[in-house]
Structure formats: structure tokens, C-alpha cells
N, C-alpha and C positions, 0 to 999 in steps of 0.2 A: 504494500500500500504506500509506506514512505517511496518507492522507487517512484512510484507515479505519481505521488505529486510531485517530485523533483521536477520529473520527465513536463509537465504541466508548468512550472514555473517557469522550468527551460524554453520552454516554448514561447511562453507570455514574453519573458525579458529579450528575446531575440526578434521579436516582432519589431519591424520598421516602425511604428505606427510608438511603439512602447521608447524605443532607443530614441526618437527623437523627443517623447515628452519628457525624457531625462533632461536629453542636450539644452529645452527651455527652462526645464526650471533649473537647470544650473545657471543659466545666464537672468533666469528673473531672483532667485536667491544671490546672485552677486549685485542686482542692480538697486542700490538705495531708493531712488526716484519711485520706484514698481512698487518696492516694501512701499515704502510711506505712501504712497496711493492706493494699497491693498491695504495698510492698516487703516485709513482714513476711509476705506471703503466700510470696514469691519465694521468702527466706532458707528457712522452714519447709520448703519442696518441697526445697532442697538440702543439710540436713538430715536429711528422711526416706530419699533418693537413698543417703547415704552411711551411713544406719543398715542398710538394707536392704541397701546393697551387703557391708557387713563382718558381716552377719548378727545385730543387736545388736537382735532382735524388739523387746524391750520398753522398749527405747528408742524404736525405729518406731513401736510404738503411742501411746507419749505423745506423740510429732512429730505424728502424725495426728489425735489429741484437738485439739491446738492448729491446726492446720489446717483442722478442722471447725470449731471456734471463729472463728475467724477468716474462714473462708470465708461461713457464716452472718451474722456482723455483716455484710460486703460485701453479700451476697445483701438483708438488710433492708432495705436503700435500693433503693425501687421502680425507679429509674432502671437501675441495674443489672442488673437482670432483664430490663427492657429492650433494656439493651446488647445483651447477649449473644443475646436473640433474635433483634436485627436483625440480628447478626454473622452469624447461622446462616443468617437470608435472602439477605444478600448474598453469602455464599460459596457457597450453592444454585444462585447466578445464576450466580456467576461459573464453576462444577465446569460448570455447563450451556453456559454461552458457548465454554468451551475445549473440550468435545466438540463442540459445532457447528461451531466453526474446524475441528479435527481431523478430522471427516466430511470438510468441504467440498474443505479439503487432500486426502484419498483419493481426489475423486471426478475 
């Protein structure tokens, strides 16, 4: 059992699609600018969380202004766009690998 999941891992981390979401986020973890507009993305979401929870609309909507603002700059950088598509690739694979385990387990 341990061999296959090796053999499974092996697989996953050779994937084109996996090697280059490495190669981004080593260059968005080296890049200050990304952090601080990722943590300022963070803050703003916990922000709007607690405008909306205490029902302070128009507070929530200037949190959200600023969030689209911010989420935008993020999105300009070609790379980023990127990311998140391969994200969506590999998590395709991955929602599909665990139903295939999960079959195989029924059968």
C-alpha cells in the first residue's frame, strides 16, 4: 500500500502542471510586493467577515471596493493568472484521483 502511494505522489510531483506551480510560488514567496498584497488581501477578507457578520453594509461595501482593488492589482501580474489556473488543474486531478481510489475501495 505504502508503495502506491509513493508511486501516486510520484506521479502528482512530476506533473508539468505541479513543477511549474512550484516554480510560482517560489518566485511569489520570494517576492515582498505579492506577500504584502496577499496579506492585505487576507486582512480585507477579515474585515468584510466581520462587517457583514455585525451587519455594518456600508462598511462591507467599502471593504469590498478595497478588495477588488487589491484583488485586481494581484490578478495584473500575468503569472498569477496562471497560478490559479494550474491550481484548478491540479485539484481536477487530484477530486478525480480520490474518486478513482474511492471506486476501486467499493469494488
Amino acid at each position: 500500500m505504502s508503495n502506491r502511494i509513493d508511486n501516486i505522489k510520484e506521479y502528482f510531483n512530476s506533473l508539468p502542471e505541479v513543477k511549474r506551480i512550484k516554480e510560482l510560488e517560489s518566485y511569489i514567496d520570494s517576492n515582498n510586493e505579492i506577500n504584502d498584497t496577499f496579506n492585505a488581501i487576507k486582512d480585507i477578507q477579515k474585515k468584510m467577515v466581520n462587517a457583514k457578520e455585525f451587519n455594518q453594509i456600508n462598511q462591507y461595501k467599502l471593504y469590498l471596493e478595497e478588495y477588488n482593488l487589491l484583488r485586481d492589482k494581484l490578478m495584473d501580474l500575468p503569472f498569477v493568472e496562471e497560478y490559479l489556473e494550474l491550481l484548478e488543474i491540479v485539484n481536477s486531478k487530484l477530486v478525480f484521483l480520490t474518486q478513482t481510489i474511492e471506486q476501486e475501495m467499493n469494488v
